[in-house]
Each structure stands twice: as structure tokens, then as C-alpha cells.
Predicted model as a PDB file, atoms N, CA, C, CB and O in Angstrom, pLDDT in the B-factor column:
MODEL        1                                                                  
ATOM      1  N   UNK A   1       8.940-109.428  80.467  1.00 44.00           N  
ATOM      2  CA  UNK A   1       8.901-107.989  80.398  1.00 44.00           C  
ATOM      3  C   UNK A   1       8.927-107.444  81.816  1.00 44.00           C  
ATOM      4  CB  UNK A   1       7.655-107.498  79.628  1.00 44.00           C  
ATOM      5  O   UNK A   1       8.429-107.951  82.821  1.00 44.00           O  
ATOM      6  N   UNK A   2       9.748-106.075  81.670  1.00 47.00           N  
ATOM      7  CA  UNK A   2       9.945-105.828  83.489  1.00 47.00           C  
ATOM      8  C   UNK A   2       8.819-104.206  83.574  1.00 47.00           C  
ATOM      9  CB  UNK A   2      12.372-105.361  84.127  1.00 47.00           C  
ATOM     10  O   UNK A   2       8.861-103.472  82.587  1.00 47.00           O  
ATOM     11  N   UNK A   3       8.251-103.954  84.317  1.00 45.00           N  
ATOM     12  CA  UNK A   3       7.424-102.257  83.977  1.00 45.00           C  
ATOM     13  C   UNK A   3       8.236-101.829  84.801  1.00 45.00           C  
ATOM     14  CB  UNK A   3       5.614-101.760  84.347  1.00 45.00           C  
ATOM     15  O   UNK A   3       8.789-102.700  85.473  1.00 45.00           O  
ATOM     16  N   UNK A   4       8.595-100.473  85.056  1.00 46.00           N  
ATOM     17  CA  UNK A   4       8.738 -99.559  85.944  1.00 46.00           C  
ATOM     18  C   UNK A   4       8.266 -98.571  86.354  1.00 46.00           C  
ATOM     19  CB  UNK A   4       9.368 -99.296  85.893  1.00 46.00           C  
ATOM     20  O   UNK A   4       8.199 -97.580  85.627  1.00 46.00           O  
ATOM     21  N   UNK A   5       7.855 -98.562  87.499  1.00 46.00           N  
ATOM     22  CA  UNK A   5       6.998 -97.895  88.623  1.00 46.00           C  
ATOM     23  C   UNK A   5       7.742 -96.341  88.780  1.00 46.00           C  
ATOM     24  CB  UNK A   5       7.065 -98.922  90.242  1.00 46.00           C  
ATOM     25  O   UNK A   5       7.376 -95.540  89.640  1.00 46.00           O  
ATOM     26  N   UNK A   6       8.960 -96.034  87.699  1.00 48.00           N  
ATOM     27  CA  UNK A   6       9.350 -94.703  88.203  1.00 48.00           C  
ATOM     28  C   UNK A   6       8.471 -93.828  87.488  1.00 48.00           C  
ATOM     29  CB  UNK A   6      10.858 -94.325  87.997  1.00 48.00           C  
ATOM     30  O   UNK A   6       7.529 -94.213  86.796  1.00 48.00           O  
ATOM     31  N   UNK A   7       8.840 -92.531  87.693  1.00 49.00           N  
ATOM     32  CA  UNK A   7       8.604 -91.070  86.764  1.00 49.00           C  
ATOM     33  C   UNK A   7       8.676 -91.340  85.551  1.00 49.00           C  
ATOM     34  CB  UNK A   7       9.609 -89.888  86.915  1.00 49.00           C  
ATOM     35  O   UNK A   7       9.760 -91.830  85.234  1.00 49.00           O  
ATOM     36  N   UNK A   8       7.549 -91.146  84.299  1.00 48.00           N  
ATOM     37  CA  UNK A   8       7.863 -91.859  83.013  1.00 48.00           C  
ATOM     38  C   UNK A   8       8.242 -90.761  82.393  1.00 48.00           C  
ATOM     39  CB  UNK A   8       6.755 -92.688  82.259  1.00 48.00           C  
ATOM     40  O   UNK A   8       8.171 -90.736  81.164  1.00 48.00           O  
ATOM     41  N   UNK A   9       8.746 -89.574  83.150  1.00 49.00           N  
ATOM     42  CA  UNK A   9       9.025 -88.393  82.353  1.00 49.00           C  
ATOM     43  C   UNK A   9      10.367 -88.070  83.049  1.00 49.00           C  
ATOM     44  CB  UNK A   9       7.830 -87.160  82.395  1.00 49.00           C  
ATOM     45  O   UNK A   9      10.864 -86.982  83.338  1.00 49.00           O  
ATOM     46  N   UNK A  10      10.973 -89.812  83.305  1.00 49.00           N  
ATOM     47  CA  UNK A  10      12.620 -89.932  83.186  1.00 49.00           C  
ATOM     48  C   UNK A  10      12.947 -90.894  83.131  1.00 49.00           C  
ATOM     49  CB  UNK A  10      13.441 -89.511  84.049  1.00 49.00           C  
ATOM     50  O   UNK A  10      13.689 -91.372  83.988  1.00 49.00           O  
ATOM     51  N   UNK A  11      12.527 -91.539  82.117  1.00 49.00           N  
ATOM     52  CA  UNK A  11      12.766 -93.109  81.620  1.00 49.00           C  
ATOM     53  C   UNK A  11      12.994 -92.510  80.184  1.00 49.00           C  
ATOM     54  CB  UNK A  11      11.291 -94.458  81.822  1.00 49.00           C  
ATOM     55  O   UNK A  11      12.266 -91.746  79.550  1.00 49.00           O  
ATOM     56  N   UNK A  12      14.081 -93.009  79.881  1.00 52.00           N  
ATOM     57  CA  UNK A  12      14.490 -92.577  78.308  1.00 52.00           C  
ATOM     58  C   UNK A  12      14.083 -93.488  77.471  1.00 52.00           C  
ATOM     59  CB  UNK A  12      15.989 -92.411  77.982  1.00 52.00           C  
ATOM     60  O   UNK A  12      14.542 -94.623  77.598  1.00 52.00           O  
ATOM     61  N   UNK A  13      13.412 -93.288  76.733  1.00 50.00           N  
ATOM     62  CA  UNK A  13      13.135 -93.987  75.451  1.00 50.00           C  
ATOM     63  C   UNK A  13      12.905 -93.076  74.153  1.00 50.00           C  
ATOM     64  CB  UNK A  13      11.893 -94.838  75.665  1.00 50.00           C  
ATOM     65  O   UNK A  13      12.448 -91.936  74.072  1.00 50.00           O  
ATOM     66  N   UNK A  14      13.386 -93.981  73.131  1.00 52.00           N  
ATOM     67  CA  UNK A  14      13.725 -93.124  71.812  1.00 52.00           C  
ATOM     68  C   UNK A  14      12.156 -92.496  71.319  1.00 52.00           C  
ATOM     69  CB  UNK A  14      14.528 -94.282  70.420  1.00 52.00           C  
ATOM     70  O   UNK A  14      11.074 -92.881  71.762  1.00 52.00           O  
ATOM     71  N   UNK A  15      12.331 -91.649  70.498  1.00 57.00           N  
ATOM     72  CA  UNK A  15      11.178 -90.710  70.470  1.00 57.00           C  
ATOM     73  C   UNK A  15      10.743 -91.224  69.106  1.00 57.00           C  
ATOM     74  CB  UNK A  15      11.512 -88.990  70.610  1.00 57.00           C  
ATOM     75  O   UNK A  15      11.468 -91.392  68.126  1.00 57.00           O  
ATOM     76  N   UNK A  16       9.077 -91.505  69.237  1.00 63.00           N  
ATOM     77  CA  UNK A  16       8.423 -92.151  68.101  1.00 63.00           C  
ATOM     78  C   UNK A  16       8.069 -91.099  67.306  1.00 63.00           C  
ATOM     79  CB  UNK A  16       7.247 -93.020  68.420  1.00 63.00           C  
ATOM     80  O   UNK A  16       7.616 -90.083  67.833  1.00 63.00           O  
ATOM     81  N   UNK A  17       8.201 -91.178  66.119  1.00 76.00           N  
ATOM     82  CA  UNK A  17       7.940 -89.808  64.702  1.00 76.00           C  
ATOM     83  C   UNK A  17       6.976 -90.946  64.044  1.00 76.00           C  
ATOM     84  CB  UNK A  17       9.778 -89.110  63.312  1.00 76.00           C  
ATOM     85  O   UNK A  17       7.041 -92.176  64.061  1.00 76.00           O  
ATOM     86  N   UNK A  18       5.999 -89.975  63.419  1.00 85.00           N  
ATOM     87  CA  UNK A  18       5.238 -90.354  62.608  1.00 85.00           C  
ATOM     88  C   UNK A  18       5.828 -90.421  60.889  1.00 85.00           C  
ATOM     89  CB  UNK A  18       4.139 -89.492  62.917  1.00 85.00           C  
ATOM     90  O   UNK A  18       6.065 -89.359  60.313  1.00 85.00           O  
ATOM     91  N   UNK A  19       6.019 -91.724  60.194  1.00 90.00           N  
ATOM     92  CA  UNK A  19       7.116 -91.524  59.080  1.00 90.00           C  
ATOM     93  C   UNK A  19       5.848 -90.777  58.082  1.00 90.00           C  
ATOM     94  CB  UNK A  19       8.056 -93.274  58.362  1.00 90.00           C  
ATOM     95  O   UNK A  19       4.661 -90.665  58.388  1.00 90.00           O  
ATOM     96  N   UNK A  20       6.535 -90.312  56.786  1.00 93.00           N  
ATOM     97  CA  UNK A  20       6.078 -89.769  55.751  1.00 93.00           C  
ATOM     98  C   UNK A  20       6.283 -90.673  54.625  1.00 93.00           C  
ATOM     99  CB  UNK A  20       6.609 -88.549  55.595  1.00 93.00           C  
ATOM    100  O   UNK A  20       7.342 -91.087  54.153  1.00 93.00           O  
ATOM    101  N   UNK A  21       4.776 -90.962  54.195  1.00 95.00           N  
ATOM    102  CA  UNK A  21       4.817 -92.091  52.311  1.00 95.00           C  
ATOM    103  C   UNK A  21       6.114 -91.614  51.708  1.00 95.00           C  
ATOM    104  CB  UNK A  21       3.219 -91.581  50.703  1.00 95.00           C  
ATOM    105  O   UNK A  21       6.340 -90.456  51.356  1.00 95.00           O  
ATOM    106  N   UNK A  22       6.943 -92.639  51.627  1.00 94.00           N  
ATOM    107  CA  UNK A  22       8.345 -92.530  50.329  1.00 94.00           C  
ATOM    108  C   UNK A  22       7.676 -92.239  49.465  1.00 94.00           C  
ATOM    109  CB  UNK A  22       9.336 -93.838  49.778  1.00 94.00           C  
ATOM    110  O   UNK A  22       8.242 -91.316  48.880  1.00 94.00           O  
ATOM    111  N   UNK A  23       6.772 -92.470  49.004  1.00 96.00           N  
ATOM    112  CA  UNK A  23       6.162 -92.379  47.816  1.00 96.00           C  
ATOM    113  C   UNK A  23       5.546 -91.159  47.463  1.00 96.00           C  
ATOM    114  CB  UNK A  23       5.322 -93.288  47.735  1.00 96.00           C  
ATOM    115  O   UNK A  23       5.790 -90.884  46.289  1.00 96.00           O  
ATOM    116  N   UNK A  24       4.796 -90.269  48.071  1.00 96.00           N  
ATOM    117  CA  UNK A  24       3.944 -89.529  48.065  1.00 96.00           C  
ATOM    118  C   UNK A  24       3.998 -88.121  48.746  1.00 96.00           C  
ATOM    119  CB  UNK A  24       3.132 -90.207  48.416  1.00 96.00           C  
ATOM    120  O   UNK A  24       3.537 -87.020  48.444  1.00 96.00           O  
ATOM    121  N   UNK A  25       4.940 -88.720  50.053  1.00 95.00           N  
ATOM    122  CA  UNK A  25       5.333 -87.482  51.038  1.00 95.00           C  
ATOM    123  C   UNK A  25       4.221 -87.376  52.126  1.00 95.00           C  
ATOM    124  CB  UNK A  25       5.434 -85.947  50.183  1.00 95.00           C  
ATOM    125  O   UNK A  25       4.448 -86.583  53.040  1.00 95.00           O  
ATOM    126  N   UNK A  26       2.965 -88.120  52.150  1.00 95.00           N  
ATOM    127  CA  UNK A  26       1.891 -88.326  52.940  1.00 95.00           C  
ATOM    128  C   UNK A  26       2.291 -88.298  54.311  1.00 95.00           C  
ATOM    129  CB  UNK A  26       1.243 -89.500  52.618  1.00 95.00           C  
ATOM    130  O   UNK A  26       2.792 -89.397  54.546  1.00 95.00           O  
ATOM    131  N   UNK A  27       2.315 -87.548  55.374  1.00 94.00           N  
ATOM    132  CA  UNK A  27       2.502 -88.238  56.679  1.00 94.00           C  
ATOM    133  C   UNK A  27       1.316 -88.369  57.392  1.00 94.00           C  
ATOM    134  CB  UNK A  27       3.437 -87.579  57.526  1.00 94.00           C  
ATOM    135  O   UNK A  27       0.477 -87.526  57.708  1.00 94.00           O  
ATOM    136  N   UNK A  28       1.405 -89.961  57.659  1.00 94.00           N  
ATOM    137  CA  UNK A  28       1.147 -91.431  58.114  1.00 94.00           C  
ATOM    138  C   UNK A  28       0.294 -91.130  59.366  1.00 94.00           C  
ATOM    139  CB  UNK A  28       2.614 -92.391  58.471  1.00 94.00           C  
ATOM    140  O   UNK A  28       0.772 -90.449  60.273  1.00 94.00           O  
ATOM    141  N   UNK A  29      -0.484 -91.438  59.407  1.00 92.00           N  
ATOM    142  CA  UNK A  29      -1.095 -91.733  61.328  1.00 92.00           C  
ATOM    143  C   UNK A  29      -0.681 -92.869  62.167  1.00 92.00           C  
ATOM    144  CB  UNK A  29      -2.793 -92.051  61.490  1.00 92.00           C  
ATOM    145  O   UNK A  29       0.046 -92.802  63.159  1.00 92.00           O  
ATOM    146  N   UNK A  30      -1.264 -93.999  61.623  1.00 93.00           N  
ATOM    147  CA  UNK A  30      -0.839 -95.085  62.271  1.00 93.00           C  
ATOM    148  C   UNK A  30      -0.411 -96.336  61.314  1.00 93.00           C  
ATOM    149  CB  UNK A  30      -1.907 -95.424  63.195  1.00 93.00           C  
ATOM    150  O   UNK A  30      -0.993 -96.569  60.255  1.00 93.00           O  
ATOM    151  N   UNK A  31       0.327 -96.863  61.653  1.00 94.00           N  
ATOM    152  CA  UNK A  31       0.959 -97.931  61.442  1.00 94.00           C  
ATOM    153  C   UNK A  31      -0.476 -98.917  60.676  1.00 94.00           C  
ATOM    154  CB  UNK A  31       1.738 -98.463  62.992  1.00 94.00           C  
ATOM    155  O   UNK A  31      -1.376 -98.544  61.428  1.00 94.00           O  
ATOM    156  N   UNK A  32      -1.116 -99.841  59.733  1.00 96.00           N  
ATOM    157  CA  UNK A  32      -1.422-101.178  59.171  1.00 96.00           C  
ATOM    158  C   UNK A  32      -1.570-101.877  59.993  1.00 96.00           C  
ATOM    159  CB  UNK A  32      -0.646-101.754  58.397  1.00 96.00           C  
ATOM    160  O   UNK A  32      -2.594-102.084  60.644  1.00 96.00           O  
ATOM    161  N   UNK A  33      -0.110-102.547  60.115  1.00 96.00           N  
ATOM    162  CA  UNK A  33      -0.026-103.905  61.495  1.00 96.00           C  
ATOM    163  C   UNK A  33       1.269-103.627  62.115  1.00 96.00           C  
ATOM    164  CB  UNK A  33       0.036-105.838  60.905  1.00 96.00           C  
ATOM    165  O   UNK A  33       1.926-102.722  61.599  1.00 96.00           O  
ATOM    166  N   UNK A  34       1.620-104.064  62.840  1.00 94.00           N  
ATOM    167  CA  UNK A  34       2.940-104.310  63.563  1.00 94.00           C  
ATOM    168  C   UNK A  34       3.088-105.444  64.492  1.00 94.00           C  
ATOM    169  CB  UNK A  34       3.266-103.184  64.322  1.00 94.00           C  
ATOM    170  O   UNK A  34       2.302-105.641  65.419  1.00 94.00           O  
ATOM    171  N   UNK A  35       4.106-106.185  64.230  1.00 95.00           N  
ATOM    172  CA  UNK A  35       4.897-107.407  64.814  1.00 95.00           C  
ATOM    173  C   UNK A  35       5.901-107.272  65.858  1.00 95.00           C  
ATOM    174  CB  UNK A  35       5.592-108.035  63.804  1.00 95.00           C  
ATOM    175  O   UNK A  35       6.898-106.550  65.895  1.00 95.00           O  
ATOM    176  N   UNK A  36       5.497-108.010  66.599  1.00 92.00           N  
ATOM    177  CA  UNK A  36       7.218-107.842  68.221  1.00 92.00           C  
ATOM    178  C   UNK A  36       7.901-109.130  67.440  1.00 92.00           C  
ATOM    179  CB  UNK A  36       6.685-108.478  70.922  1.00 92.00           C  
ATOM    180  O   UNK A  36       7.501-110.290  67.344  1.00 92.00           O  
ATOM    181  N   UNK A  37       8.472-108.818  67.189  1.00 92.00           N  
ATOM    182  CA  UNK A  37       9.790-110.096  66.828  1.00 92.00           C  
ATOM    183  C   UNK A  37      10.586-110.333  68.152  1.00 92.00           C  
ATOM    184  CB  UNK A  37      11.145-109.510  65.495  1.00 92.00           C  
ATOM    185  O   UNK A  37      11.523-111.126  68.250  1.00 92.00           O  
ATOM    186  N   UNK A  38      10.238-109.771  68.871  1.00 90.00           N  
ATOM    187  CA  UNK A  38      11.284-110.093  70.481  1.00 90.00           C  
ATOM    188  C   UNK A  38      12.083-109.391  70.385  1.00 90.00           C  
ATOM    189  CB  UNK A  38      12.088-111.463  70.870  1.00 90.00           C  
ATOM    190  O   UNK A  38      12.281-108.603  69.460  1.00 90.00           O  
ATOM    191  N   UNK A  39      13.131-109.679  72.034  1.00 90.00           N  
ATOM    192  CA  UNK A  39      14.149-108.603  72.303  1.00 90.00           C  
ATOM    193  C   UNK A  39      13.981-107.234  72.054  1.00 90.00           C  
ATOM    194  CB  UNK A  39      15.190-108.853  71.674  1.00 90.00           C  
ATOM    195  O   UNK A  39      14.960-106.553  71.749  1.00 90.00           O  
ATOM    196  N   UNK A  40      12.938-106.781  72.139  1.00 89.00           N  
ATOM    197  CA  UNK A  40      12.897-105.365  71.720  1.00 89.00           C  
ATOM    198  C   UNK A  40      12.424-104.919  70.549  1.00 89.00           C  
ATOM    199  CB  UNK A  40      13.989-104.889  71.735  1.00 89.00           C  
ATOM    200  O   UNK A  40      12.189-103.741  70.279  1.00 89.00           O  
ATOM    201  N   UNK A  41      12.275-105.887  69.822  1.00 92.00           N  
ATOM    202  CA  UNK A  41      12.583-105.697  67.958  1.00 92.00           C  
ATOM    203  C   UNK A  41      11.235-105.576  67.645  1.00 92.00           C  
ATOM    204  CB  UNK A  41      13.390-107.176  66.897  1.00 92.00           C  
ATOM    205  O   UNK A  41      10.428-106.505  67.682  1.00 92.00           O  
ATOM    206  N   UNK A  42      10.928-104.108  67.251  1.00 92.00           N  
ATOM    207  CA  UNK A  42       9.198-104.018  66.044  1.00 92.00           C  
ATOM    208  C   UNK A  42       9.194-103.902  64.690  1.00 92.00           C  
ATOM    209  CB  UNK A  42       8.208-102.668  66.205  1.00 92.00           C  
ATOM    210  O   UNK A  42       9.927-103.231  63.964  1.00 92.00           O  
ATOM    211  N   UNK A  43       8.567-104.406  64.509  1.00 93.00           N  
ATOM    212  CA  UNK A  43       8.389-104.092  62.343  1.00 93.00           C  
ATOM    213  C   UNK A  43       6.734-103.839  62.372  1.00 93.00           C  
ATOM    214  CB  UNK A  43       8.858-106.141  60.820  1.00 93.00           C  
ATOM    215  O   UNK A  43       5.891-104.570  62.893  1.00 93.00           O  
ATOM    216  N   UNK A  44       6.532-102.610  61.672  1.00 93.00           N  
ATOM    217  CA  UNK A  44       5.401-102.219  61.358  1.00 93.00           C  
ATOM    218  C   UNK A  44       5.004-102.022  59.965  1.00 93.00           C  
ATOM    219  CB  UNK A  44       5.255-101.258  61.972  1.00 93.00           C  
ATOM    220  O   UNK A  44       5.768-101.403  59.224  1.00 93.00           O  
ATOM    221  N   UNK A  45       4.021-102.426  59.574  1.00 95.00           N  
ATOM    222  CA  UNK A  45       4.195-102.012  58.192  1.00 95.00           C  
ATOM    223  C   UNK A  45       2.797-101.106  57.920  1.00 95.00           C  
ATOM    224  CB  UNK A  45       4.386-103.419  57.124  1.00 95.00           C  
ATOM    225  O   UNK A  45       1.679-101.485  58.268  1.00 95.00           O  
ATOM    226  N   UNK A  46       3.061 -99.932  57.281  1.00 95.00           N  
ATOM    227  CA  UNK A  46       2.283 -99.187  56.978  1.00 95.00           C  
ATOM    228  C   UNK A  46       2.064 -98.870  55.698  1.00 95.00           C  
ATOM    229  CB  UNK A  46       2.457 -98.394  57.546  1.00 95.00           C  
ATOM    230  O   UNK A  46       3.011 -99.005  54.923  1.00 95.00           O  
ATOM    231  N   UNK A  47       0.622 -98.319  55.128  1.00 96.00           N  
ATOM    232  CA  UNK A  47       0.139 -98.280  54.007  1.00 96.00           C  
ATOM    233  C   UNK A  47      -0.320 -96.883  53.785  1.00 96.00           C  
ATOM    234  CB  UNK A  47      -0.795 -99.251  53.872  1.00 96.00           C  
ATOM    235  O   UNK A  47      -0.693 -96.322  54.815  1.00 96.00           O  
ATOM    236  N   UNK A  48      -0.358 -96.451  53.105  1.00 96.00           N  
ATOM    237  CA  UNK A  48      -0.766 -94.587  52.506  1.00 96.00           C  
ATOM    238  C   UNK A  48      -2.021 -94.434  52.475  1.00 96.00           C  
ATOM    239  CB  UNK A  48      -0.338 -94.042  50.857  1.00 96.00           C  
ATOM    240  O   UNK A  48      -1.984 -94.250  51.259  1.00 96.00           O  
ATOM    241  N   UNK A  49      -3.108 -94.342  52.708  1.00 95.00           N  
ATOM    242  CA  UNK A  49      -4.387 -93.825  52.126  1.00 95.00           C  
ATOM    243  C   UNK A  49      -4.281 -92.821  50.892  1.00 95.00           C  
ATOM    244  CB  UNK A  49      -5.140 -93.118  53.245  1.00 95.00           C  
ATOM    245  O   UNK A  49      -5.012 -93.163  49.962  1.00 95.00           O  
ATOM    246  N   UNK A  50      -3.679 -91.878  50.707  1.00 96.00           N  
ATOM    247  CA  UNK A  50      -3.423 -90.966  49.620  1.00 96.00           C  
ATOM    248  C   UNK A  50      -3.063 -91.767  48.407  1.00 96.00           C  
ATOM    249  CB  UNK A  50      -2.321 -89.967  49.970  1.00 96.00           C  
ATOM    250  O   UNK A  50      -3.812 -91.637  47.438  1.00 96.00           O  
ATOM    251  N   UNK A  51      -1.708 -92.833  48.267  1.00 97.00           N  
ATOM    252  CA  UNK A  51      -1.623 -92.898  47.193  1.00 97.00           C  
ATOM    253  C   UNK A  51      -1.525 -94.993  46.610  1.00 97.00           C  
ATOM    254  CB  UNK A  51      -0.338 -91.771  46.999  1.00 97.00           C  
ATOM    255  O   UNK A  51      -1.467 -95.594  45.537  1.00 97.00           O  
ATOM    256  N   UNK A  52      -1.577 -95.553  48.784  1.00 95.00           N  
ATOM    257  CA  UNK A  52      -1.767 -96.975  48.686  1.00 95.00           C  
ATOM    258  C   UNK A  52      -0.541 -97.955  48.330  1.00 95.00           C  
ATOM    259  CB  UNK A  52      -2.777 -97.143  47.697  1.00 95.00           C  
ATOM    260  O   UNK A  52      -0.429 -99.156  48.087  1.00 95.00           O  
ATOM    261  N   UNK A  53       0.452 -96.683  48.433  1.00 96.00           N  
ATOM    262  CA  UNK A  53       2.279 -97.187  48.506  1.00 96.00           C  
ATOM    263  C   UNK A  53       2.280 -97.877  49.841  1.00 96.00           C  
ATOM    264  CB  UNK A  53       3.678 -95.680  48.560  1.00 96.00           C  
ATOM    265  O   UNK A  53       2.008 -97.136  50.786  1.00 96.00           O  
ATOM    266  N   UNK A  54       2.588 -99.439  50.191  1.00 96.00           N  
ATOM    267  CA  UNK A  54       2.819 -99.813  51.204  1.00 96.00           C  
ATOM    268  C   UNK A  54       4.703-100.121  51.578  1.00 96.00           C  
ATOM    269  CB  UNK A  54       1.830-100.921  51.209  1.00 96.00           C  
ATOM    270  O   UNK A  54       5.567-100.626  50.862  1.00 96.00           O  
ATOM    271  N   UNK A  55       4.786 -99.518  53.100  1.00 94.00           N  
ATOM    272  CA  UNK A  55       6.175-100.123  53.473  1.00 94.00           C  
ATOM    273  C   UNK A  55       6.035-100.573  54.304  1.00 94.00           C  
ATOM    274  CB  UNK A  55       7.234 -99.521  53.649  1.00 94.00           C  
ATOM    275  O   UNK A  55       4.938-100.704  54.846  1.00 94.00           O  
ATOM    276  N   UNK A  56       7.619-101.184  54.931  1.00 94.00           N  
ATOM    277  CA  UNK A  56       7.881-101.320  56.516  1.00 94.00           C  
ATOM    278  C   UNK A  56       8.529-100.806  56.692  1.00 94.00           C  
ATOM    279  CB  UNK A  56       8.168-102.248  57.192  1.00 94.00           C  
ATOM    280  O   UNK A  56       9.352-100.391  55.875  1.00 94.00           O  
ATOM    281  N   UNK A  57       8.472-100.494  58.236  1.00 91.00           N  
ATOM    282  CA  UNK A  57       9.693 -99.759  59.237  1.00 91.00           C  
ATOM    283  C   UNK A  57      10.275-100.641  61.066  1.00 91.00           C  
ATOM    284  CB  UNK A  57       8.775 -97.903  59.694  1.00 91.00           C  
ATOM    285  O   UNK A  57       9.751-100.924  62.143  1.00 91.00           O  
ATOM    286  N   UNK A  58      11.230-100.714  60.593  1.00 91.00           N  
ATOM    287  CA  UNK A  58      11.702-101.469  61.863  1.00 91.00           C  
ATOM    288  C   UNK A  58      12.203-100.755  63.434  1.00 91.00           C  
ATOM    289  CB  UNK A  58      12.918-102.222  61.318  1.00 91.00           C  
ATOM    290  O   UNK A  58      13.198-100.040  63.312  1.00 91.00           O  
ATOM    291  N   UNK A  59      11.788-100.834  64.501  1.00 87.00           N  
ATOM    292  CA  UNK A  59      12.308-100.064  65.717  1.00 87.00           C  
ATOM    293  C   UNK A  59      12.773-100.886  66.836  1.00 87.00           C  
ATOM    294  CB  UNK A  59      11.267 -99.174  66.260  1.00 87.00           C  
ATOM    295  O   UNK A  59      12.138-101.879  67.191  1.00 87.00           O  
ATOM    296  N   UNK A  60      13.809-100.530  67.381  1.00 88.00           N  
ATOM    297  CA  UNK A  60      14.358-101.815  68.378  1.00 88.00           C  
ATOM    298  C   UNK A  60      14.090-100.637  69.564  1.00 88.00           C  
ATOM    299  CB  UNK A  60      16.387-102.647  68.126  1.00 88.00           C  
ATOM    300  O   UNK A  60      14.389 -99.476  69.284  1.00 88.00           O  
ATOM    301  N   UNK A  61      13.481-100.977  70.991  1.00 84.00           N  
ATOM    302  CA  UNK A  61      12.828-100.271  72.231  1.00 84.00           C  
ATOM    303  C   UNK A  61      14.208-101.174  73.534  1.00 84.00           C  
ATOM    304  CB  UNK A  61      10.524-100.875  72.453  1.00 84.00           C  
ATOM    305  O   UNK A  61      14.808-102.249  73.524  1.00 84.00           O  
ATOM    306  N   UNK A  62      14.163-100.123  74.357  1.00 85.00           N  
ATOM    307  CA  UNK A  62      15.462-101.019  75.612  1.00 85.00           C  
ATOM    308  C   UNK A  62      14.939-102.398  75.705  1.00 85.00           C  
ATOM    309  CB  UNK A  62      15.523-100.329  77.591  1.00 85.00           C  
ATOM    310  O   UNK A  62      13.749-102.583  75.452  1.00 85.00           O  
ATOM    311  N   UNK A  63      15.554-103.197  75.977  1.00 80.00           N  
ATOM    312  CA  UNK A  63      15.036-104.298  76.344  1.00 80.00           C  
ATOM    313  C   UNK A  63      15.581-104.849  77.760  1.00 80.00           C  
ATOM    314  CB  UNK A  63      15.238-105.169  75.271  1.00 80.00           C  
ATOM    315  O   UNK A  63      16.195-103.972  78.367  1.00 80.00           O  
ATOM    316  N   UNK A  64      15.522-105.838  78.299  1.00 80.00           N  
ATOM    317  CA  UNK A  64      15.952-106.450  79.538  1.00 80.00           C  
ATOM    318  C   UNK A  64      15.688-107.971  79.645  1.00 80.00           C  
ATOM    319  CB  UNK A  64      15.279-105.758  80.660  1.00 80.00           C  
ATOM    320  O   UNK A  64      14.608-108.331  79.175  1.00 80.00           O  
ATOM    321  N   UNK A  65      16.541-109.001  80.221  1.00 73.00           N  
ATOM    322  CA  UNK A  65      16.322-110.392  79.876  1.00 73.00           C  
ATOM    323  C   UNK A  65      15.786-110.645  81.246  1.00 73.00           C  
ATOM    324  CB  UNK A  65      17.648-111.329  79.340  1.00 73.00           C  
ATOM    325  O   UNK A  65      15.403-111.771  81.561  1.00 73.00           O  
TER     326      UNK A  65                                                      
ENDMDL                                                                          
END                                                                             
């Protein structure tokens, strides 16, 4: 993993939304669990408190080798 020491308010990275229960329409706080599968690659899987519909959601972040 590389950090960068620039301005982080000009480093582009995709903008994280909080998803809403398919099920229910609930929007979500935080994520259950979430996994780095590498290269960039997250899977989170989140669960509803309202109605206990669980999913996943997958996000790929820049990466660098």
C-alpha cells in the first residue's frame, strides 16, 4: 500500500453513500463486516436492524502495485 502525503481534498476517490435495505428502504449506518479481497476490491455485507434483510455490496478503491 502506497499513502500520500498530498492535500486529501485533491486526491480523487469515489464518493462513499450510505446504501438503503432493498428490502425495507432503511438507510444503513454501517456496514456488519467487510472483507479486502485485494487490489482494491471490498465486499461488505450489511444487515437492517428495522427489518434483518441481510446483503452485500462490493467497491473497488484506486489501487497501485
Amino acid at each position: 500500500m502506497r499513502l500520500s502525503s498530498g492535500d486529501p481534498a485533491r486526491v480523487a476517490y469515489p464518493v462513499f453513500r450510505r446504501p438503503a435495505c432493498p428490502s425495507c428502504g432503511e438507510l444503513l449506518f454501517a456496514a456488519a463486516a467487510t472483507e479486502f479481497l485485494g487490489q482494491g476490491k471490498i465486499s461488505n455485507v450489511w444487515s437492517c436492524d428495522t427489518c434483518d434483510h441481510e446483503f452485500r455490496t462490493a467497491l473497488a478503491v484506486p489501487y497501485e502495485n
